[in-house]
C-alpha positions as CSV (number, residue, x, y, z in Angstrom):
1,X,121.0,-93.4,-42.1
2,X,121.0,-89.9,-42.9
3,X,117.8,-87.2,-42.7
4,X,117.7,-84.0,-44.1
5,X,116.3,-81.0,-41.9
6,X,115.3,-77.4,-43.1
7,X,117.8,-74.7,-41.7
8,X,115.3,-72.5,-41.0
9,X,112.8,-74.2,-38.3
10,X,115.3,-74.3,-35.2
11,X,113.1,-76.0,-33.4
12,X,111.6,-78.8,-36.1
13,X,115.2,-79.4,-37.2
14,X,116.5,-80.2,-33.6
15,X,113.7,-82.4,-32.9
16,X,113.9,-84.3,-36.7
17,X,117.6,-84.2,-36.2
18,X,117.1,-86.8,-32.7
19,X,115.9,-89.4,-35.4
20,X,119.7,-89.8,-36.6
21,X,120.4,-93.1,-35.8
22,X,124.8,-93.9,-35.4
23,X,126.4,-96.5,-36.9
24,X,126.9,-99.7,-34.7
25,X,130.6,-99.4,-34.9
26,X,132.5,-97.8,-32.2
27,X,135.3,-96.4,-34.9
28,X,135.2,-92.2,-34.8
29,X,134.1,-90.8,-38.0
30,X,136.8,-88.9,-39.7
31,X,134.2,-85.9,-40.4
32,X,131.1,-84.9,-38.9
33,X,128.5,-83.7,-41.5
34,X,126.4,-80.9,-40.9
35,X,123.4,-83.5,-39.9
36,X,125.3,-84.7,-37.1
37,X,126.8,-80.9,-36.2
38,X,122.8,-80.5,-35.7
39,X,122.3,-83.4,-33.8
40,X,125.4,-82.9,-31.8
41,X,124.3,-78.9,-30.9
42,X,120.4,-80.5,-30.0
43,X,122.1,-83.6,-27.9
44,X,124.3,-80.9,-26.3
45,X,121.4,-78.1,-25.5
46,X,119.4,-80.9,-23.5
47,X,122.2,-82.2,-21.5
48,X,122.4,-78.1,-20.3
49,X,119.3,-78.3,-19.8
50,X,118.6,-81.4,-18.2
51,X,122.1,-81.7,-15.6
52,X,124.1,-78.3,-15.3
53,X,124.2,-75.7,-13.0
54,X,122.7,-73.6,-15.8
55,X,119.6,-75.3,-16.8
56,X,117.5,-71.6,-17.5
57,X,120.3,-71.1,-20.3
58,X,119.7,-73.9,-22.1
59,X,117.4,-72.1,-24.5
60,X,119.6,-69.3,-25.1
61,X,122.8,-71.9,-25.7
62,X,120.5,-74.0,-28.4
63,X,119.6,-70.1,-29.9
64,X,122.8,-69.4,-30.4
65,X,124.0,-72.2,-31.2
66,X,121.3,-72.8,-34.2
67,X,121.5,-69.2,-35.2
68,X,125.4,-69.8,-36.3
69,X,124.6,-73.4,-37.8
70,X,122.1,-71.1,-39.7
71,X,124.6,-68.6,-40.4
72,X,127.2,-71.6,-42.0
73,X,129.6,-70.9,-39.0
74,X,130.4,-74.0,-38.5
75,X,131.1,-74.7,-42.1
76,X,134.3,-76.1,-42.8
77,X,134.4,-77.4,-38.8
78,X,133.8,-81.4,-39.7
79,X,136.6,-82.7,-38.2
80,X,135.5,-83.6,-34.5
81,X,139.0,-81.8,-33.0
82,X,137.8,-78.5,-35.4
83,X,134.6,-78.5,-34.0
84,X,134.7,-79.5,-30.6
85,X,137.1,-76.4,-30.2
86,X,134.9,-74.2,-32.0
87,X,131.9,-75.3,-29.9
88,X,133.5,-74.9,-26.9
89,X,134.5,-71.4,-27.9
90,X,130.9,-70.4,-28.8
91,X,129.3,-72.0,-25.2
92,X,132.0,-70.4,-23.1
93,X,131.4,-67.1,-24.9
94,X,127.7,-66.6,-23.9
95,X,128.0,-68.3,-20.5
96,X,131.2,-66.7,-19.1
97,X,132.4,-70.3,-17.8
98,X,135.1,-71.9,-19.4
99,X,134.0,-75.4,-17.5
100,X,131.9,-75.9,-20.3
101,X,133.9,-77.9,-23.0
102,X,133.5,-80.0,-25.8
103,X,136.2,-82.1,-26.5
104,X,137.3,-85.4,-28.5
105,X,136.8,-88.9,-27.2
106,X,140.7,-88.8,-27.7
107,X,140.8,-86.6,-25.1
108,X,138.6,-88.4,-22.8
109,X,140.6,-91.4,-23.1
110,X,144.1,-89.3,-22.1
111,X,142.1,-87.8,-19.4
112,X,141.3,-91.1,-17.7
113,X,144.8,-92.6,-18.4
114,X,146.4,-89.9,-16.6
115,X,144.1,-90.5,-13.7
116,X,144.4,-93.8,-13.0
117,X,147.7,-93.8,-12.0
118,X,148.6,-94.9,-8.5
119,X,148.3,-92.3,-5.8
120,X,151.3,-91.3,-4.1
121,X,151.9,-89.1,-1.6
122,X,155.1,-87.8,-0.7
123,X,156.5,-86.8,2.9
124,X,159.3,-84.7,3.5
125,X,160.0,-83.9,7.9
126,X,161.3,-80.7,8.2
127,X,163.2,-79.4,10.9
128,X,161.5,-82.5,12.5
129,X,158.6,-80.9,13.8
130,X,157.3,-79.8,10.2
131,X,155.8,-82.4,7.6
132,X,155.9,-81.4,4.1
133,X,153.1,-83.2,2.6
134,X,153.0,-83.4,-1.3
135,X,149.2,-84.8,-0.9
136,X,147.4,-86.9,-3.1
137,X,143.5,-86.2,-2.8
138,X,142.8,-89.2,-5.0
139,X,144.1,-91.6,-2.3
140,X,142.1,-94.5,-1.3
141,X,141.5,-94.2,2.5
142,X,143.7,-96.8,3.4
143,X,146.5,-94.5,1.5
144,X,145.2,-91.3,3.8
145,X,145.6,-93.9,6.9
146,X,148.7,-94.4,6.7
147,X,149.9,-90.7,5.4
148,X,148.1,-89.7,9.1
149,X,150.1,-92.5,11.1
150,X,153.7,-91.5,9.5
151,X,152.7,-87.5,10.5
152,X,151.2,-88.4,13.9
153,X,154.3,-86.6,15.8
154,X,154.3,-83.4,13.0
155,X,153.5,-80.5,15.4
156,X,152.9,-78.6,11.6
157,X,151.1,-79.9,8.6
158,X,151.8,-78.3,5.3
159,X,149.9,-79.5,2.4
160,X,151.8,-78.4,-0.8
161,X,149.3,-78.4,-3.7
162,X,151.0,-76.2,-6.2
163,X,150.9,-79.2,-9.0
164,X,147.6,-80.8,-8.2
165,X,145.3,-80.1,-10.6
166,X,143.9,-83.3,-10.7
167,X,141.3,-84.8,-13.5
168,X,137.9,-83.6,-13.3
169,X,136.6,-87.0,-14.5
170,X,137.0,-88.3,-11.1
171,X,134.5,-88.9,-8.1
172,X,135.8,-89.4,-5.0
173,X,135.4,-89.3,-1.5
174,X,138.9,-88.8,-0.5
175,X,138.5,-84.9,0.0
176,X,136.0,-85.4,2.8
177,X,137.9,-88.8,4.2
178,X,141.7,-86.5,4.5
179,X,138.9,-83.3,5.5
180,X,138.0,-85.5,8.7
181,X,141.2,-85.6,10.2
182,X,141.5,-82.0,10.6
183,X,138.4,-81.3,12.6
184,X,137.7,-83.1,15.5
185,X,134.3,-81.6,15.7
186,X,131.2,-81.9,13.2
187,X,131.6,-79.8,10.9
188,X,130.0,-78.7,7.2
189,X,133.0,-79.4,4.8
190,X,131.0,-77.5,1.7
191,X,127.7,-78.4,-0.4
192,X,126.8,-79.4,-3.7
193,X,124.1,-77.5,-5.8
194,X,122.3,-79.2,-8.9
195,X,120.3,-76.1,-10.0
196,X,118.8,-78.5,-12.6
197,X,117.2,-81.3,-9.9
198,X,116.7,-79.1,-7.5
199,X,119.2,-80.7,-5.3
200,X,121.3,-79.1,-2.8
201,X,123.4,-82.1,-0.6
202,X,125.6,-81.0,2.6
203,X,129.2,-82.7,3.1
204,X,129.9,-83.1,6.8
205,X,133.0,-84.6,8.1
206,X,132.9,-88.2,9.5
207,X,132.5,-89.1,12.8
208,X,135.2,-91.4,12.9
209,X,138.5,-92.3,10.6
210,X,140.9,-94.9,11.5
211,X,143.9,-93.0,12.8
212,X,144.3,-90.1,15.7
213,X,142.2,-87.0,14.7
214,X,144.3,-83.9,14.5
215,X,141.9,-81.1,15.2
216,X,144.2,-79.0,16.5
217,X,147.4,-79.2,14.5
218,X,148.8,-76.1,12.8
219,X,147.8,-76.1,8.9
220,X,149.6,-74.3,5.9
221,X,148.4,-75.3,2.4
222,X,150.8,-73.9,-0.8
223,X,148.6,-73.3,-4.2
224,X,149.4,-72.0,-7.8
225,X,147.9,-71.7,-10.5
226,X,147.7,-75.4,-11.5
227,X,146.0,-76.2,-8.0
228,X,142.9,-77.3,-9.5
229,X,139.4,-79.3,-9.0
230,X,139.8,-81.8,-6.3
231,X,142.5,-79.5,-4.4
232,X,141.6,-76.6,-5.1
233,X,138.3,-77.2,-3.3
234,X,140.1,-78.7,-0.2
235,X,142.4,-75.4,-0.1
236,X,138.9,-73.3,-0.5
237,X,137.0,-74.9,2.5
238,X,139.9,-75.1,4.3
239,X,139.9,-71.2,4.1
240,X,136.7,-70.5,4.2
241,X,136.3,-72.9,8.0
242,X,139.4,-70.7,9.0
243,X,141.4,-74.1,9.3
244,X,144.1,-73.4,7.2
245,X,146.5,-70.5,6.2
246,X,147.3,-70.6,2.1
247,X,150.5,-69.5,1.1
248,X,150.9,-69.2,-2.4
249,X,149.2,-67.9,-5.9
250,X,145.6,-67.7,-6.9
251,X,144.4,-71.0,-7.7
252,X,142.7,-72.2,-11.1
253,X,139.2,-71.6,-10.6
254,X,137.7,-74.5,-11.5
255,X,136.1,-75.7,-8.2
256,X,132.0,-77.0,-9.6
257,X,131.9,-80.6,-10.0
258,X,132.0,-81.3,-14.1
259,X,130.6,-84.6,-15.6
260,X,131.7,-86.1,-19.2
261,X,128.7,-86.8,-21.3
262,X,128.9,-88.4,-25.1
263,X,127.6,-86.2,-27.6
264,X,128.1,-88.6,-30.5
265,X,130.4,-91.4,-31.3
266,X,133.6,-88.9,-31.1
267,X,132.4,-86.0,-29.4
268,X,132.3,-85.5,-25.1
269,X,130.8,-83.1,-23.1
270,X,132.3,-81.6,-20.1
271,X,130.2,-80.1,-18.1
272,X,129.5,-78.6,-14.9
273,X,126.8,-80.2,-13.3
274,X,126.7,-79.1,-9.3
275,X,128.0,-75.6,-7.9
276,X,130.4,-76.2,-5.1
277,X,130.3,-74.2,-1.7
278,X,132.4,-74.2,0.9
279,X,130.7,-74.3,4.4
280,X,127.1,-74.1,4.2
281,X,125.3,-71.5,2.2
282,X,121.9,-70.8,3.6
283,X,120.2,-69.7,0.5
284,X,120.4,-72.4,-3.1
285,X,121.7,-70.1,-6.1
286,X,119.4,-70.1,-9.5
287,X,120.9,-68.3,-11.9
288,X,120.7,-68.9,-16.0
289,X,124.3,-66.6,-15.9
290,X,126.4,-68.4,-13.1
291,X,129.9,-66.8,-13.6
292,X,132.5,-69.6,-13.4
293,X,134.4,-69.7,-10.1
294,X,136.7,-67.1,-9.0
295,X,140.0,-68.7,-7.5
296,X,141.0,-68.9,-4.3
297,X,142.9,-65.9,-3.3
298,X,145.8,-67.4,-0.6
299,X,145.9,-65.4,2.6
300,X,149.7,-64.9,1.8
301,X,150.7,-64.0,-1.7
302,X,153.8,-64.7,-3.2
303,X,155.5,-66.2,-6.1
304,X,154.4,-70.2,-6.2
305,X,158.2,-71.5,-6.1
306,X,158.6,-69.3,-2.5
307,X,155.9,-70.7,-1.5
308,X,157.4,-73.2,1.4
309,X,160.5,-70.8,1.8
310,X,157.7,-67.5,2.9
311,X,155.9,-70.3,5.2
312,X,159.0,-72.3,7.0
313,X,159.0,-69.3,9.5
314,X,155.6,-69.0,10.0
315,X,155.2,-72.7,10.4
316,X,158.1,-72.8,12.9
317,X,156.3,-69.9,14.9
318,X,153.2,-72.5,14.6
319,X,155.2,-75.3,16.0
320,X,156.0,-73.7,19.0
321,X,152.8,-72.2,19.6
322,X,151.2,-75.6,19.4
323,X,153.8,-77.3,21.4
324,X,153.3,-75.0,24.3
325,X,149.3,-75.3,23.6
326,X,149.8,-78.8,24.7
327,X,152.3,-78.8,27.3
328,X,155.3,-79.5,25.6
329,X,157.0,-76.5,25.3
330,X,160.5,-76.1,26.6
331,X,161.2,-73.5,29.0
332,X,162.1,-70.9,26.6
333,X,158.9,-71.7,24.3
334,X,156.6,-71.0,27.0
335,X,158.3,-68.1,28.5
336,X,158.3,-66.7,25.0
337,X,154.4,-67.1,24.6
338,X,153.0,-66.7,28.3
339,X,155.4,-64.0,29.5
340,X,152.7,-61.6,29.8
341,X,151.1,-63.9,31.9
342,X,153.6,-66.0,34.2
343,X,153.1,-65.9,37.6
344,X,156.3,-64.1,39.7
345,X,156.7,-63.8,43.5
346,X,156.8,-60.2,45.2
347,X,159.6,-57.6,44.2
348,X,162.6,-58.2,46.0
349,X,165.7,-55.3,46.5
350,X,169.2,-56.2,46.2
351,X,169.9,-53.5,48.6
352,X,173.5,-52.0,49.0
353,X,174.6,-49.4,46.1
354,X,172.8,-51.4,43.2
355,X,169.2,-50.0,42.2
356,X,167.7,-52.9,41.3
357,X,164.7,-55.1,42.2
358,X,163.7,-58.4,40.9
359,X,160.9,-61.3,40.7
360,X,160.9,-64.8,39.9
361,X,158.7,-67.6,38.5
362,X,158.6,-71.0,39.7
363,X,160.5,-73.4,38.4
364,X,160.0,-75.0,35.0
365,X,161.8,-78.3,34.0
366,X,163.6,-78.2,30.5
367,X,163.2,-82.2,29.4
368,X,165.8,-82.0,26.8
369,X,168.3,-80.9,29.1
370,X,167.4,-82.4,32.3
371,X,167.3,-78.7,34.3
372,X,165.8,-76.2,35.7
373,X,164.7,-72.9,34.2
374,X,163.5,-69.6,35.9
375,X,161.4,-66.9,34.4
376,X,162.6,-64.0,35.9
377,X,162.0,-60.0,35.9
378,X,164.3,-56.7,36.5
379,X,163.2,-52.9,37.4
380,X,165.5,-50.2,37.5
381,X,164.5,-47.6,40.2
382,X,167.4,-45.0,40.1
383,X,167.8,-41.8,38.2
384,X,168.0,-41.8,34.2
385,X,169.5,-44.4,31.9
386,X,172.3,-47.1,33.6
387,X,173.9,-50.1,32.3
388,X,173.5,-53.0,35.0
389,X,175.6,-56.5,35.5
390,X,173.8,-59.0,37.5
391,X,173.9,-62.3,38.7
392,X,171.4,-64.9,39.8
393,X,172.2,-68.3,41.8
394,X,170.7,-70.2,44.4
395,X,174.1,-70.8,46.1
396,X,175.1,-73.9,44.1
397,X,175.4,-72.1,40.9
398,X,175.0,-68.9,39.2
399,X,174.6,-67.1,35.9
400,X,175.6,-63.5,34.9
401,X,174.3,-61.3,32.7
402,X,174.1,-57.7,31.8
403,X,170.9,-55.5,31.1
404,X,170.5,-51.8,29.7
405,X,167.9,-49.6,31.5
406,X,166.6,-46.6,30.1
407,X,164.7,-45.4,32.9
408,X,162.2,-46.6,35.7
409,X,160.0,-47.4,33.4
410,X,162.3,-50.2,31.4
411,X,161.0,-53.4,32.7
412,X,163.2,-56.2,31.8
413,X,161.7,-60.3,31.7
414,X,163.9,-63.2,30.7
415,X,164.5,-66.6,31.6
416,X,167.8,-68.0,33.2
417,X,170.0,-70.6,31.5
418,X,169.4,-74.2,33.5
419,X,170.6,-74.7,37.2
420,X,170.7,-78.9,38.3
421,X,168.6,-77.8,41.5
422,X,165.3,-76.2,41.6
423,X,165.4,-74.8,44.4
424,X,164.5,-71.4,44.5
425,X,167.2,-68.3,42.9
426,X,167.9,-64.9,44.0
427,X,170.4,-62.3,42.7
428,X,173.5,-63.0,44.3
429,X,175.7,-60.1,42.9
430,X,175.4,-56.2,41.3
431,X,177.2,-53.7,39.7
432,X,176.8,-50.8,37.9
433,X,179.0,-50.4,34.9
C-alpha cells in the first residue's frame, strides 16, 4: 500500500514513511517512487546509526539526506541504478568515505558470484630457494595446509597480491589461519572496532596450525592498487608487526570490514561496520567524521609490474641471510655475512723478500662440493702501494691469487676455493709483481 507523508516534517515523514509495507513478491520494481526514496533514506539513516563505524553521523546523514528529498534532488532518480548512485554520491560527500555505498541487488548478486569461486593459489619456485606465492586469502584452511607443506623448503616467501582485491561481502578466517604460520610467537594480528556496540575484539594468532610454523622465514609481499579488503589488511599488519617488507604501489584503501544490508526489495547497503587496526591500539576511536582508510604505503615503491623484478635481489640477499641464520650456509655465504666476526689464528710472516703476513680460520665444510674452505686474511707491512701474488696450500694442494695493497692499512679477507683435506693451510709461495 502506499502512504502519503508531508515534505516538510523530516522527522514525522521518516517515521510515517516505516509504515510502507513491500509487496510479497521478490521481483525489483522498475521505479522507486518518491515514498519509497523516503523510506529507503529513513531505512538507510538507522542502519548508520545502529551498525557503522559512524553511528554519531547518523543524524547529520538523515539531515542531509531529507533536506535534498525536500529540495526535489532526487527527482527524476526512480530507477534503483539512478538512485543508488546518486545516494551513494551524497553519503560519501558528507562523510569523506567512499566505503559507504548504495548499490543494486544486481550488483549484490555479481558480487557474490564472483566470490564463490574456488580458491586457488598459485606457486611458482624461483631460483629454488624463492616461492612466488600468488595467494588466495579466501582459502579454506585445508587449502592454506597444503600451500605451507609444498613451501616448507622456500628459504623466501613472497606473497604477490597486486590483483587481490577480493569481495568485501565475505567473512573469513583465512587472514588469521595463513597470519599463524608466520609468527611462531603470540602475537596481536589487528583489532576490530564497532563504534556503534561499543565493541572492540583483538585477533591473535593461533596457537597451533597443522603444518611447520615458519616464524622466521624471510617475507616480501607485492601490492597495487587493486590489493584490496581481505589482502590489503594482511599486507598492512604484516607491516605494521615489522614481519614483512612490501614492494610495490599504494594499496586501495579499503581496509574496515563492510556489511551488505537490504534497503528495499532492489536496493543494498554497503557499509562499513568495524574499523580495522593493525596490532593493537590502546585507545577505541569515536569519531562522527572517521576519514576512510589511507592505503598502505609499501616500504619500497615502484611501478606494480616491477614489482617481483625490484624484489628478486633483495629476496636472494634474504635467502642467504636466512640460510646462514640456520646453519646452512655454504662456505662463501657465511664468510660473506660473519666476516667481521670469524675467528682467525695469530698473524703469521712469510718472511724472505715478501712483506706480507697472514691469518686463517678454521675449516668450514662446503656440502655441495664435498671440500674444505678457509676464511683467510692478508696485511701488507711495506712501504706505499704494491701489487702482491700469493699462494696458499697445505702441501697437498694449493691456490694462487693475486691482491692489490694500497698501504699498511689495506686489510684484505677472503675465503680460499676447496682443498679435499682439512688440514690446516699456510702460504706456500710470494712475489711481488
Amino acid at each position: 500500500m502506499a502512504v502519503k507523508c508531508s515534505k516538510g516534517l523530516i522527522f514525522g515523514a521518516l517515521l510515517c514513511a516505516t509504515t510502507v509495507s513491500y509487496a510479497e513478491s521478490s521481483a525489483v520494481s522498475p521505479v522507486i517512487s518518491e515514498e519509497q526514496q523516503l523510506v529507503v533514506i529513513h531505512t538507510l539513516t538507522q542502519h548508520i546509526e545502529q551498525r557503522s563505524i559512524v553511528p554519531e553521523a547518523s543524524k547529520r546523514v538523515a539531515e542531509q539526506l531529507i533536506k535534498h528529498y525536500d529540495g526535489y534532488k532526487y527527482l527524476g532518480f526512480d530507477q534503483p541504478s539512478d538512485f543508488a548512485a546518486k545516494l551513494s554520491d551524497d553519503i560519501q560527500a558528507l562523510l569523506k568515505d567512499s566505503s559507504f555505498v548504495v548499490h543494486t541487488n544486481n550488483n549484490t548478486r555479481e558480487i557474490l558470484a564472483s566470490a564463490t569461486q574456488p580458491a586457488s593459489n598459485k606457486i611458482n619456485r624461483v631460483n629454488d630457494e624463492i616461492a612466488l606465492i600468488e595467494l588466495d586469502l579466501h582459502s579454506t584452511h585445508a587449502q592454506i595446509d597444503t600451500l605451507f607443506s609444498q613451501v616448507k623448503d622456500a628459504d623466501v616467501l613472497v606473497f604477490d597480491l597486486r590483483n587481490s582485491y577480493s569481495p568485501a561481502v565475505i567473512t573469513s578466517d583465512s587472514l588469521q589461519y595463513v597470519a599463524s604460520y608466520l609468527f611462531n610467537q603470540p602475537t596481536t594480528l589487528y583489532q576490530l572496532e564497532q563504534p556503534a556496540k561499543q565493541q572492540t575484539k583483538q585477533v591473535r594468532t593461533l596457537d597451533k596450525v597443522a603444518g611447520e610454523k615458519r616464524g622466521e622465514v624471510p617475507v616480501y609481499v607485492l601490492t597495487s592498487a587493486q590489493t584490496g579488503i581481505v589482502a590489503e589488511r594482511f599486507s598492512l599488519l604484516l607491516q605494521h608487526l615489522q614481519r614483512a617488507y612490501i614492494v610495490g604501489e599504494p594499496t586501495a584503501g579499503r581496509v574496515n570490514i563492510t556489511e551488505n544490508i537490504a534497503l528495499d526489495s532492489s536496493l543494498m547497503l554497503t557499509l562499513p561496520t568495524a574499523i580495522f587496526t593493525a596490532g593493537k591500539r590502546s585507545e577505541p576511536q569515536h569519531s562522527d567524521a572517521v576519514p576512510s582508510p589511507m592505503p598502505l604505503q609499501p616500504d619500497l615503491l615502484v611501478t606494480s609490474f616491477l614489482a617481483f623484478t625490484e624484489t628478486q635481489p633483495l629476496a636472494e640477499q634474504s635467502a642467504v641471510e636466512y640460510r646462514v641464520l640456520q646453519g646452512r650456509g655454504t662456505p662463501q655465504e657465511t664468510f660473506s655475512q660473519n666476516k667481521g666476526v670469524i675467528s682467525y689464528s695469530d698473524w703469521r710472516f712469510y718472511g724472505n723478500d715478501c712483506a706480507l703476513e697472514y691469518r686463517m680460520s678454521e675449516p668450514m665444510y662446503n656440502a655441495n662440493t664435498e671440500r674444505y674452505q678457509f676464511a683467510y686474511q692478508l696485511r701488507y707491512y711495506g712501504h706505499g702501494s704494491a701489487k702482491m701474488r700469493y699462494s696458499l696450500g697445505n702441501g697437498i694442494e694449493q691456490m694462487t691469487q693475486q691482491a692489490n695493497f694500497s698501504d699498511k692499512s689495506d686489510l684484505k679477507s677472503a675465503i680460499s676455493r676447496g682443498f679435499k683435506s682439512f688440514e690446516p693451510i699456510k702460504m706456500t709461495q710470494c712475489s711481488v709483481l
